[in-house]
N, C-alpha and C positions, 0 to 999 in steps of 0.2 A: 514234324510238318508245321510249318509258321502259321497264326491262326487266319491271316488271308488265306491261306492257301489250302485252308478246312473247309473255310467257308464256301468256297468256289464247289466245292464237292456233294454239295447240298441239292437233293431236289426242290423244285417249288412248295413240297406237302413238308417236305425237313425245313425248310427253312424257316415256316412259319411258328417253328418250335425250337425256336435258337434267337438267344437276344444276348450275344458277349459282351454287351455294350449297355446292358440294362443299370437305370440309377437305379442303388437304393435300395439293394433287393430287402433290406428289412425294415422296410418302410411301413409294415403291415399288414400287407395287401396278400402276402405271401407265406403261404407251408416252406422252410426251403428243405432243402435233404441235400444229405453228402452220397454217393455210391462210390462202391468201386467195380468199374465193368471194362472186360474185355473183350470186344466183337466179335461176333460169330462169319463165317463166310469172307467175304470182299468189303465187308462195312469198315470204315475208319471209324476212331473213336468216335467224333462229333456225331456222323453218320446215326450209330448205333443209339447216341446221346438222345438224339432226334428223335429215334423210334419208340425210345420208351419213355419218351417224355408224352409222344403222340398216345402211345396205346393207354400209358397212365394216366391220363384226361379227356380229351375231346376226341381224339385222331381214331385210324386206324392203318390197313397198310396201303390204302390209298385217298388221294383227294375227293371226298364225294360233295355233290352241289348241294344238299341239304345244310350247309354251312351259313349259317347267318354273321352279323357284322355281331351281334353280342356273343356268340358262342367262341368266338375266336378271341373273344377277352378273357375268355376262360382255358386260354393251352395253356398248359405245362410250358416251362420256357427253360431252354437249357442257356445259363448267364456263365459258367469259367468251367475250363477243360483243363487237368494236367493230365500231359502224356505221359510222362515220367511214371507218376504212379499210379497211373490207369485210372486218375478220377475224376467225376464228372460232376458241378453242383447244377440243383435242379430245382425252379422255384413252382411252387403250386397255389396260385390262386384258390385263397383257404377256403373260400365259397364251396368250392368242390371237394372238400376233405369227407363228406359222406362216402363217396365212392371212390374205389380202388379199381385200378384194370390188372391183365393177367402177365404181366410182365415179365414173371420170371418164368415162363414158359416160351417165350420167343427165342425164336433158330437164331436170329439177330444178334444173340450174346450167349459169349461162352460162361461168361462169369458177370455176375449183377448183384451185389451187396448193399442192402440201405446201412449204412455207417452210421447215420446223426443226423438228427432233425431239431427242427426250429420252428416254437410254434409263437406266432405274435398275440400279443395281447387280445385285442379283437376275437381269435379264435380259443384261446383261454376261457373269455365271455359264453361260449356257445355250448362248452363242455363242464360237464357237472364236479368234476375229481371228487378227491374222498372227500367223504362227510363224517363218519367215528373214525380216531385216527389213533393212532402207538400213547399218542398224549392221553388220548381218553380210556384206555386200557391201563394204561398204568394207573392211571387215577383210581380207577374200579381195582385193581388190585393192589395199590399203597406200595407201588415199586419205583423208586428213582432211586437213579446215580447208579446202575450196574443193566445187562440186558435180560429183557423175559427171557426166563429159563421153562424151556419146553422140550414136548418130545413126537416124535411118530411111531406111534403105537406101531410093535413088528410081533411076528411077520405080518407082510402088507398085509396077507390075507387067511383064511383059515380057521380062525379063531372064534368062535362062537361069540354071540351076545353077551355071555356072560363070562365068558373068560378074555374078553375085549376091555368091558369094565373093572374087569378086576387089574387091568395092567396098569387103564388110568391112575385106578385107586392108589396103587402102590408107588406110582411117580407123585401122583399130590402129596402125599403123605408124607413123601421122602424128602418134602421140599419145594416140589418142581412147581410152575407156575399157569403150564399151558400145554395140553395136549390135543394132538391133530390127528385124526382120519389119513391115512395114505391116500393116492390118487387113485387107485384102481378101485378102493370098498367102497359098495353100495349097499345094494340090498338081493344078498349072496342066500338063500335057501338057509344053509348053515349059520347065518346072523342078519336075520331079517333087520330092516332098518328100521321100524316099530320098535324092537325090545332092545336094539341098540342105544336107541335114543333114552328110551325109558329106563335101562339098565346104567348108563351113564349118568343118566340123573341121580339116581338113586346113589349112585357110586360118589360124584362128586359133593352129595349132600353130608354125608358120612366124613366124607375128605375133610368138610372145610369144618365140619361140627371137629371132628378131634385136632385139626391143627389151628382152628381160627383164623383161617386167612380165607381170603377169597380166590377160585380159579376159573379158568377159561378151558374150554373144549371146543373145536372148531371141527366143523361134523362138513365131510363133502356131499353138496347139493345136488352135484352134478350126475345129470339122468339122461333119457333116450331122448324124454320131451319136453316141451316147456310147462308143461302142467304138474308131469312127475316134480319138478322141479320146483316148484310152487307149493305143491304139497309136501312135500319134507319140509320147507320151508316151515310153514305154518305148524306140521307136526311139531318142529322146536319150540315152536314161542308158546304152545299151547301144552307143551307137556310139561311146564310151570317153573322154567329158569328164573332165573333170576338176570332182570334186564343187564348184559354185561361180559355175563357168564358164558356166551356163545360167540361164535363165528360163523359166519357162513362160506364155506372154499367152494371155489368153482373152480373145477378144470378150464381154464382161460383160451386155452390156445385150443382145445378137440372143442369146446363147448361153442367158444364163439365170442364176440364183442360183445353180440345183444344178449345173451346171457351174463355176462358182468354190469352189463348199464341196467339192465333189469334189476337185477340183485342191489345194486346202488337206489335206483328210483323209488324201489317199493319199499327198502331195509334203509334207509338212511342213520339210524339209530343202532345197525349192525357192523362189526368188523366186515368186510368182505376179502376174503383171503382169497388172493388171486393164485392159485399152484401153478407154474408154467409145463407140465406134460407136456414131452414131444416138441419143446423149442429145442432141443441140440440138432434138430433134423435141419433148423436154419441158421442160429447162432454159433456154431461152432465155426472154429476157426479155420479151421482146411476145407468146410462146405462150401464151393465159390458162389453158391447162391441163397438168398437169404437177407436176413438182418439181424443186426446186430444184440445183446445184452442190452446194452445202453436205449437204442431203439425201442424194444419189447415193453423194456422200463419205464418209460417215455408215456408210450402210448397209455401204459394201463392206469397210471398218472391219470390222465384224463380222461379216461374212462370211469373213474370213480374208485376205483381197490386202494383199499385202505393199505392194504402189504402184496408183495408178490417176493416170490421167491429170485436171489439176486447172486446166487452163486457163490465159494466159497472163496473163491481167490486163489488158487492152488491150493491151500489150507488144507482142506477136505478132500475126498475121493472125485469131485465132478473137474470135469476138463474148463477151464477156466485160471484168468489171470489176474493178478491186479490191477493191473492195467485197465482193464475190461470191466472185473464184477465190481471192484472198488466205486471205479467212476461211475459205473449205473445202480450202485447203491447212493450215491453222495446225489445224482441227479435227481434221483425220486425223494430223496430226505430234507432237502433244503431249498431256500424260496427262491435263491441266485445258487448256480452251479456251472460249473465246466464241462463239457462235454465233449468227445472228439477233434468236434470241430467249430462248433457254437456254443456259446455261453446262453445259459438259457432264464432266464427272470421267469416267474413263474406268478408275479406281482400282474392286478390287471390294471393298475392305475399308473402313470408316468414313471421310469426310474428318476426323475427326477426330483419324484414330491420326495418331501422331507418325511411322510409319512414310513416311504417307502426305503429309505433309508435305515429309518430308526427300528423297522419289523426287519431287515438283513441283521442289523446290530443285535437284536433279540433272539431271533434265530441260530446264528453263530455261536452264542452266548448257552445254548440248546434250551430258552426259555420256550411255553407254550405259546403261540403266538395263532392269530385271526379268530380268536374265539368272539368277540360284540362287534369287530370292523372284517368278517369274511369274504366282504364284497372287496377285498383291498388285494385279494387275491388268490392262487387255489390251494388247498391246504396240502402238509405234505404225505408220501405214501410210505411206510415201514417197510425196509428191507428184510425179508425173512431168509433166518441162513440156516441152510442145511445140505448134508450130502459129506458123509464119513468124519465128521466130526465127532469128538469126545470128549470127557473133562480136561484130557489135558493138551489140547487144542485152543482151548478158550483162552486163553492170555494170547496166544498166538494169532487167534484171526482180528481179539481186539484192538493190539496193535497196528495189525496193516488196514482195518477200518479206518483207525485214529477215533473212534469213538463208541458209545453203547448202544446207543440209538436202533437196534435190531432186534427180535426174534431170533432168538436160535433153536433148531427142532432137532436134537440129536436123538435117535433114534438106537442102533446097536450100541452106540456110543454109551446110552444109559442101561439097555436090557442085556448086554453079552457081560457085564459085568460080574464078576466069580458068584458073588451074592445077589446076583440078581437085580429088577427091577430099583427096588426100594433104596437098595445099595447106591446102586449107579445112580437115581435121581440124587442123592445125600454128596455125593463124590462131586456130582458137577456144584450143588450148592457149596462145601465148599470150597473148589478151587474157585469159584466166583469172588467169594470172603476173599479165598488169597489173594487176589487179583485188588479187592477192595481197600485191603491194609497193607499192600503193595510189597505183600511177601512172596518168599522165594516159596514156589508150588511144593517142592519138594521139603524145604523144613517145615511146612505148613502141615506136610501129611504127615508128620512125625507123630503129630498129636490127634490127628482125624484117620481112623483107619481103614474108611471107605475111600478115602481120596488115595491114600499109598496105596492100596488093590487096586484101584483104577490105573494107577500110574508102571505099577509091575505088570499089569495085563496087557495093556494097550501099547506100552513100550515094549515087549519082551514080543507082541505078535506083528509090531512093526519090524524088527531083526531080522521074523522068522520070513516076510516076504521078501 
C-alpha cells in the first residue's frame, strides 16, 4: 500500500502518532528504535505503528480529553514504515525514556521486536554507564594483550561452602584469572552465603600467596529484596578483599534496571557484572516478540554494568550468531559502533570535535581512554562470553570477535577436564599462550599435556554427539 494510502487509514488518535515526514529524526530530541511488527486482527502495519507508538508513550486505546498542548509533544512518533520487511522506525522524545508501556502484550500485533536503538547525546548526559571498567581490571590483575581467563564454578548448585572454594582455588592456581558465582547460587542451606564469601576469601588468599598474581571472584548479589541485596553487598567489602578482587553480578533482566543502577550508584569503584538470565525468552531469534541482543546490550551500557554477558556466536553451546552477539559485543566495547540499523557514538560532546576524533583513534587502537576527560563521554562495557565453550574453542571465538577485549567464563570447559579442575584451568592457559605466539594449538600441546587432554577430550566428545 502507497504511504498516502496508509495514511488515509489512520484514526484521529493514530494520527497524532505518525510523522512520515519528520526532519531530523537525530537531531537529539529523540530515543529512535527499529522494530519489527506484524499486525494483529484488521490493523495495517502503520495502523498497528500507531498503537504502539501510542501505548509506548502518552496514548492509549482511545483519545481522552486530559490531553494537554505539552503532553502531546511528548508522543511517540512513528517517521518510516517498510512493508516489505515488516519494519517500522519509531522516535521517542528521550524526556520520557524513564518509562516504558506494555506493548508487547497488545492483541494489535502478532509480532513486535525492538531491533536497534539510538540514544542522542543529551540523553547519554542523563545516564550514569560504567564507572570500573575491563580497563581497570586488567590493571588490577597485570593482564593485556590476551582475554581474562575465567570460569563458572559447576555444578551451578549443590556444592557446599567449602567445596565451592575449593574449585575456585584450583582454577586460580591453575592459572585462571576470574571466577563467577552461577546465576541461580545464593544463599542455599547447604552453602550459606556467609561462609561462601568468607571461604572464598580465604581460598583466594592462598591462591595468590602461592602463584603471586592477583584474582577476581564475582559473587551474585542478586536476592528477593533490595536490602538482602545490600547486605551481601557490604558483607564483601567488609570481609576484607582487597579493593579489585571482587565483582558484584546481578541477575539484570529477573532483578530489575533499579537493581543494576543501584549497584552502579552505590559500588562505583566495583565491577558490576550484569548476567542476562531469562533474556532467550526475548532475544532469541524465532521469539516474534521481544528485543534483541544488541538492544539488551545497549541498554545495560547505560545503565552502568561494567560487563554483561553477550553470547557466543554459534561458537558455544547458546543459540546465537555472529551476526547478532558479535555486533552487540562491539556495540558495548567501543565509543563509535554499528548497530543493526544505527551507528551509535557513545561520545557526549560533538562528533565533530577534534577531541572526539582523536579518543575514536585511541580506542580502535584498544588504548584506555576517558580516564581525566570522562565527561567527553560514556565509558565502555565488557563483553562477557560464556556458554559451552572450552580451551579449544578459544582461538576460535577470538577470531570471529576480531579481538580480546572480553571475559570468557568457561565453565565444564575447565572442570570436566580428565584431570580435573586444576588441569583444565592450565589447558585453557595455555591454548591462550598458543594463541599468543600464534601457534598451531595442537603442536603447542605436544609439549603442554594438559592442553593435549583437553583437546583429545573435548574433540573425541564432540564426535560422540
Amino acid at each position: 500500500m502507497a504511504k498516502n494510502n496508509l495514511l488515509k487509514t489512520l484514526n484521529p488518535k493514530q494520527m497524532a502518532y505518525v510523522n512520515l515526514e519528520l526532519k531530523n529524526p537525530q537531531n537529539g530530541e529523540y530515543l529512535l528504535s527499529v522494530f519489527r511488527l506484524v499486525p494483529g486482527g484488521t490493523l495495517n502495519i502503520l495502523q498497528a505503528a500507531a498503537e504502539v507508538a501510542a501505548e509506548s508513550s502518552t496514548g492509549t486505546n482511545f483519545k481522552v480529553n486530559t490531553e494537554t498542548a505539552f503532553s502531546k509533544q511528548m508522543n511517540a512518533l512513528v517517521y518510516r514504515v517498510d512493508q516489505k520487511k515488516s519494519l517500522v522506525w519509531i522516535a521517542y522524545p528521550w524526556r520520557l525514556f524513564d518509562r516504558q508501556g506494555n506493548v508487547l502484550g497488545m492483541k494489535e500485533v502478532e509480532a513486535l521486536k525492538l531491533l536497534d536503538v539510538w540514544f542522542p547525546p543529551a540523553m547519554l548526559e542523563q545516564y550514569d554507564g560504567p564507572s570500573y571498567t575491563l580497563d581497570d581490571m586488567r590493571k588490577y590483575l597485570g593482564v593485556q594483550g590476551r582475554p581474562i581467563l575465567g570460569t563458572i564454578v559447576k555444578p551451578k548448585m549443590g556444592l557446599t561452602s567449602a567445596e565451592y572454594a575449593e574449585v575456585c582455588y584450583d582454577f586460580w592456581v591453575g592459572g585462571g584469572d576470574f571466577v563467577k558465582n552461577d546465576e541461580p547460587q545464593a544463599d542455599q542451606d547447604f552453602c550459606p552465603y556467609g561462609k561462601m564469601v568468607e571461604h572464598v576469601k580465604r581460598a583466594m588468599d592462598l591462591a595468590v600467596k602461592k602463584t603471586g598474581k592477583k584474582k577476581v571472584h564475582s559473587f551474585n548479589v542478586s536476592a528477593a529484596d533490595f536490602d538482602i541485596m545490600i547486605e551481601r553487598c557490604e558483607m564483601i567489602r567488609e570481609a576484607g578483599f582487597e579493593p579489585g578482587s571482587y565483582a558484584f553480578l546481578i541477575d539484570g533482566i529477573t532483578a530489575g534496571w533499579m537493581a543494576v543502577q543501584t549497584l552502579r550508584r552505590r559500588y562505583p569503584d566495583v565491577f558490576i557484572h550484569f548476567h542476562r538470565a531469562a533474556h532467550g525468552a526475548f532475544t532469541r531469534d524465532e521469539n516474534p516478540l521481544g528485543f534483541t541482543v544488541l538492544v539488551l546490550s545497549k541498554f545495560a551500557r547505560l545503565a552502568g554494568a561494567s560487563g554483561i554477558h553477550t553470547g557466543t556466536a554459534g561458537v558455544g553451546k547458546m543459540a546465537g550468531s555472529p551476526e547478532e552477539d558479535i555486533i552487540a559485543a562491539h556495540a558495548i566495547l567501543h565509543l563509535h559502533s554499528k548497530g543493526h540499523y544505527f551507528e551509535q557514538s557513545w561520545a557526549k560532546i560533538p562528533e565533530t570535535d577534534k577531541d572526539t576524533a582523536d579518543l575514536e583513534h585511541e580506542d580502535q587502537a584498544h588504548r584506555d581512554i576517558l580516564r581525566d576527560d570522562d565527561w567527553r563521554g560514556m565509558k565502555k562495557c565488557c563483553p562477557v562470553i560464556s556458554g559451552g565453550l572450552n580451551p579449544t574453542l578459544l582461538k576460535p571465538f577470538i577470531d570471529v570477535m576480531g579481538n580480546t577485549d572480553f571475559i570468557t567464563t568457561m565453565g565444564a570447559g575447565c572442570h570436566a577436564h580428565p584431570k580435573g579442575t586444576r588441569a583444565g584451568a592450565m589447558a585453557l592457559v595455555q591454548a591462550c599462550e598458543a594463541y599468543k605466539k600464534k601457534a598451531d594449538i595442537r603442536k603447542y600441546a605436544k609439549s603442554h599435556k594438559e592442553l593435549a587432554e583437553a583437546i583429545a577430550f573435548f574433540t573425541k566428545k564432540k564426535k560422540k554427539r
